[in-house]
N, C-alpha and C positions, 0 to 999 in steps of 0.2 A: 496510646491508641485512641484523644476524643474532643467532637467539635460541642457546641452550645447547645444546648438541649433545646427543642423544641416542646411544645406540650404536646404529649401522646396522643390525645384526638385528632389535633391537626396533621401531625404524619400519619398519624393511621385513615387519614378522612381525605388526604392531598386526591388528587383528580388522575394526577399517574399513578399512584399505585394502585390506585382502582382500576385503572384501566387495564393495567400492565400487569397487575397480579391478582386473578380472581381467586378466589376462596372459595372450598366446600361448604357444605349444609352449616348449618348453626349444632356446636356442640350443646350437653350439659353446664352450666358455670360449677367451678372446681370448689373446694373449701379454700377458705383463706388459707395465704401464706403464713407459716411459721415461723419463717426467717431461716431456719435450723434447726437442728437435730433437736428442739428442745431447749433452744439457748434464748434469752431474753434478749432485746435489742441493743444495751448494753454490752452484753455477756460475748456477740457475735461480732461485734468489733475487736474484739480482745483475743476470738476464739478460732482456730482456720485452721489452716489447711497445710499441715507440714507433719514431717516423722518429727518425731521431739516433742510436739505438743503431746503434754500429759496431765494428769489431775486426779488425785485423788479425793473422792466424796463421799460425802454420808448419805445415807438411804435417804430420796427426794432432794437432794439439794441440788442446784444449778451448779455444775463445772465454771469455773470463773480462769485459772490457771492456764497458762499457754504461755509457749516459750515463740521469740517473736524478734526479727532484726528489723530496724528501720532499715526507710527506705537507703539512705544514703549508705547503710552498710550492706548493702545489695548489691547496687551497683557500683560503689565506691567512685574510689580514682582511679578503678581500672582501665576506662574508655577515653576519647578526647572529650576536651571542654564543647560545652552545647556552642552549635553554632545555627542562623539564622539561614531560612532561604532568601536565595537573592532572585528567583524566579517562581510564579507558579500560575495555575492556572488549570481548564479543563477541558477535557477532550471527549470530544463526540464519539462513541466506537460504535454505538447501534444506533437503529432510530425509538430506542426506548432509553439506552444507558450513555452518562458523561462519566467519566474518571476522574477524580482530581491530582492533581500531580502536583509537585514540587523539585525545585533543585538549590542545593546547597555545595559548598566548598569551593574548590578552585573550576571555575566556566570552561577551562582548560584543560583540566584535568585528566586521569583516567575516569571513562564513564562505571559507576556501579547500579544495580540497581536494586532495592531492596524488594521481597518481597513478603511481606506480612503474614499472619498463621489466620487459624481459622478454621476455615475459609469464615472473613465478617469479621472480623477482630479491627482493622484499619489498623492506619499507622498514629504514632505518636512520635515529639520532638525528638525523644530519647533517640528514636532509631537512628539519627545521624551519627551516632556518637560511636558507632563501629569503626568509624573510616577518618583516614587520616584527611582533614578537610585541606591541608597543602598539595596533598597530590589527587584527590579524587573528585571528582565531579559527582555527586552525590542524589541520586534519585529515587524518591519516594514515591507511591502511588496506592491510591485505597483500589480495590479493587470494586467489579464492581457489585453496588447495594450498600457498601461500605465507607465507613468513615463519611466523609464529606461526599463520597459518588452520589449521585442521582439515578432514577429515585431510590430512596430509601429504605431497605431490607425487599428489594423487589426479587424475585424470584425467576419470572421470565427472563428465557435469553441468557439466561446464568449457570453454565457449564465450566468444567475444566478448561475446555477447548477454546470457549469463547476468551476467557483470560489467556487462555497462554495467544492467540490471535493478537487480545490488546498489549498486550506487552510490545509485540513486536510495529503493530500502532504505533504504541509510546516512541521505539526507539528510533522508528521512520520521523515521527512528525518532532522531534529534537533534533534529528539531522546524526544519529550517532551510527558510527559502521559497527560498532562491536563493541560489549561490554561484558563485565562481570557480573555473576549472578550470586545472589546473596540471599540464603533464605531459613526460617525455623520453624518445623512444626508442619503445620499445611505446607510455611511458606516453602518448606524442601520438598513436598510432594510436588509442587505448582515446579520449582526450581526444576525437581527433574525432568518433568513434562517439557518444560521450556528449551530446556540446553538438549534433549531428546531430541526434540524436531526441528530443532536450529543450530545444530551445533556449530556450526559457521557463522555464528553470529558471538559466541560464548570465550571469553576469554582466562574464566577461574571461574571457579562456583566454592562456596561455601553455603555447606549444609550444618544443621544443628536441630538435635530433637525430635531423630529421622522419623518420618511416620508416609507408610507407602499407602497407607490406606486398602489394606487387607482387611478380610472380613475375619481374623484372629482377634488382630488387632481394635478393632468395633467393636466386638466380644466382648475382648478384657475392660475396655473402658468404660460400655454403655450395659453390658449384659450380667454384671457381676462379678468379674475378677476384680479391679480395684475396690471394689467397697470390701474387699476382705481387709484392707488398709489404713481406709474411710468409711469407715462404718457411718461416723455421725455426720460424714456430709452426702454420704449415699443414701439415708433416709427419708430425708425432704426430699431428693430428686427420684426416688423410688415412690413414696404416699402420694405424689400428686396423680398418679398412674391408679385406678382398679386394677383391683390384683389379678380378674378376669383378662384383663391387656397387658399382665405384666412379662407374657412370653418374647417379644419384644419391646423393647423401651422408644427403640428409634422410631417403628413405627406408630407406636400408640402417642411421644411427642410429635411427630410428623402429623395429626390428626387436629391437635389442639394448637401447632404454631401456625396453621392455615387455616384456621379455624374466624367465620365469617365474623365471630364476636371481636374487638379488637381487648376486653379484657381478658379472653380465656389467653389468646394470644399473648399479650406481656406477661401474663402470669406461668403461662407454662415456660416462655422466653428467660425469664428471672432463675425459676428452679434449673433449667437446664443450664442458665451460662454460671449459677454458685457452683453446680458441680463440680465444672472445670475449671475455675477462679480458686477455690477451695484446695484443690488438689497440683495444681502446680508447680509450687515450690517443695525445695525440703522443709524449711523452715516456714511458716508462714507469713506472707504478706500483707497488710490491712487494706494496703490500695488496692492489691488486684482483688480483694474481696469487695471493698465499694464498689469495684466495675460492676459485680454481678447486681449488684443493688439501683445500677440505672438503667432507666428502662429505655433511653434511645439504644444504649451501647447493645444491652443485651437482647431486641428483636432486631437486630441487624444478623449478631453474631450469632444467638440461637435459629433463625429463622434460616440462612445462607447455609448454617456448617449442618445443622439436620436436611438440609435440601439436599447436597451432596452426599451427605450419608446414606439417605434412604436410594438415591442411587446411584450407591458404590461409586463414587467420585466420577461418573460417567469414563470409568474406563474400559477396555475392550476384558482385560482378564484382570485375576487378580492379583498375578504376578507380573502385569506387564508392563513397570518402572525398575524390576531386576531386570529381567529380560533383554530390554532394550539398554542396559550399561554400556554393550560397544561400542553404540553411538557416540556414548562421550568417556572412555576411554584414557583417550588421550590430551585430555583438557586437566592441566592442572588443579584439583580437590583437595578438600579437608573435608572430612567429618569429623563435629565435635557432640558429644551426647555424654550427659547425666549418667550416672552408675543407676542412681534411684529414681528416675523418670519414671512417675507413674501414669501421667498423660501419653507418652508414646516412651513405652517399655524399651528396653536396650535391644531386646531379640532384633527388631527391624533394625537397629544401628547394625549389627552384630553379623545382619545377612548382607546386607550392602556390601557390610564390606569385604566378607569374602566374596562376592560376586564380582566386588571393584577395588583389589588389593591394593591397585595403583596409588588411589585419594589416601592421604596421609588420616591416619584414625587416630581420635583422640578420646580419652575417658575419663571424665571429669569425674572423681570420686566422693568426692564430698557435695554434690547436687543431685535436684530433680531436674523439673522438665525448664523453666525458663530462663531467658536469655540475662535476664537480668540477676540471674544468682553471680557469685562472686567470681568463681573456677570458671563459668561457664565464658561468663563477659571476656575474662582476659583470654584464654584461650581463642574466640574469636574477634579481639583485638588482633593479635599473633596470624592468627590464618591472614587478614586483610594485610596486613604490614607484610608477610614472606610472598605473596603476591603481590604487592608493592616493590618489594626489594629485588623480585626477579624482573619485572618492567623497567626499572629505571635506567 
């Protein structure tokens, strides 16, 4: 999910986002970051965010022990071999936001298009690696504020609505009549939305990591049910908060990532994207825990995915991605989801699918929440390949 980092000033200082995104009053500046619950810089590279990690200590000592798979036993040799794009470039969709886009595999193809989590996260090379690049034409896009989009963690003009609009942008200005959708996390709330109001456009979808964006679900993540889990990566992201503002979290960081300072800004941006980096996996990852540690990545992805949060993914209710199931019905599905997903709990995999008995459900039992765990990867290898094998 990341491009070349800029220095922090000059994005936070650039001429569009001033323009395009103004900010409230000037806050308090916060205390320094910890890094972690208590963990030395050291200690927090070694220490994350997974069931398994464990440690036993003596009175004051730093936890140093953690159980931990490399990368490459992540995603293994589940997925195909990385391949290159052979096309890319950017696309106009407001008169404030560009997209970036990419395409990869066969030009011929079936069209796919992925759609990234978040909301803010972007994409990374890895994502190609779902689809078999002989039969699929392969399309990636940051959404926008994200990744490579312009401008940069902007917040204006930045709805559900207006994304699921550029998608279909996207698929106009590539010339595609019809494609399959592909999405985890956000990216299946976006997915629904998308093949909801186009289903004449959708030819499979593949979901993973379902998350409808319910205010249960906001709850558990942001309000105190996962930290009963993570306790130690819920405390840096809770201390940065007064505890007088600790009735909500969403809103009291909504204060500070719009906040006119641009250090309160990456600072509150860093604590809220370890949260999520932290808690991810079953097992912990080191890399998704660096992400939390860069600070283009994470005022993108904290600043974009608390914009939607604080409101409610601008949807009309908040059941109203069950609701609308009939619409897509009849488009061949999968759901694939985590036993242990603690970023988006089973419950919403669990309601889908009785709402949508049709989509083939799968339940990865030995995972949490990303794509990139073992069970999870092959399984939506599997989903792309038997919509492959019913097209051909």
């Amino acid at each position: 999910m990341i491009s070349h980092l800029l220095p922090l000033p000059l994005v936070l200082a650039s001429p569009a986002l001033r323009a395009h995104c103004p900010t409230p009053p000037r806050l308090s500046r916060p205390p320094p970051h910890p890094r972690a619950a208590g963990f030395s810089g050291a200690a927090l590279s070694a220490a994350g965010r997974g069931v398994g990690l464990g440690c036993v200590q003596a009175k004051g000592a730093r936890c140093r022990a953690s159980v931990s798979a490399p990368p490459a036993a992540q995603m293994g040799m589940d997925l195909y071999a990385q391949v290159e794009p052979y096309d890319t470039g950017f696309l106009k969709v407001s008169d404030v936001h560009s997209i970036y886009y990419e395409q990869s595999g066969n030009p011929q193809g079936h069209p796919v298009v992925f759609l990234h989590g978040g909301p803010g996260a972007g994409t990374s090379p890895g994502n190609r690696r779902f689809f078999d690049p002989e039969f699929y034409r392969i399309v990636l896009f940051d959404q926008r504020g994200a990744g490579k989009s312009t401008p940069h963690a902007c917040l204006e003009q930045n709805t559900t609505w207006d994304l699921v609009a550029d998608i279909e942008k996207l698929r106009e200005h590539l010339d595609i009549p019809e494609w399959q959708v592909f999405g985890g996390s956000w990216g299946s709330t976006l997915a629904l939305a998308y093949s909801q109001t186009h289903p004449d456009k959708v030819t499979g979808i593949v979901l993973r990591g379902i998350f409808l964006l319910r205010k249960k679900e906001l709850d558990w993540f942001y309000e105190g049910g996962a930290a009963a889990i993570f306790p130690d990566a819920w405390e840096p992201f809770r201390d940065f908060i007064p505890e007088e503002e600790r009735n909500c979290f969403i809103a009291a960081y909504n204060k500070r990532l719009t906040s006119s300072d641009p250090t309160i800004q990456v600072e509150a941006a860093k604590r809220w994207t370890m949260w999520e980096m932290m808690t991810a996996h079953l097992i912990q990852n080191n890399d998704n825990i660096k992400r939390g540690e860069d600070d283009k990545f994470s005022l993108a992805f904290a600043r974009i995915e608390n914009h939607y949060f604080v409101n409610k993914g601008f949807l009309p209710s908040d059941s109203y991605l069950l609701d609308n199931v009939d619409k897509i019905r009849h488009i061949k599905a999968f759901i694939v989801q985590g036993r242990y997903d603690v970023c988006c709990p089973m419950m919403s995999a669990w309601d889908l699918h009785k709402a949508w008995p049709e989509a083939e459900f799968k339940v990865v039992p030995d995972a949490g929440h990303s794509a990139n765990e073992v069970g999870i990867a092959a399984e939506l290898r599997s989903a792309t390949e038997k919509l492959r094998d019913m097209l051909k």
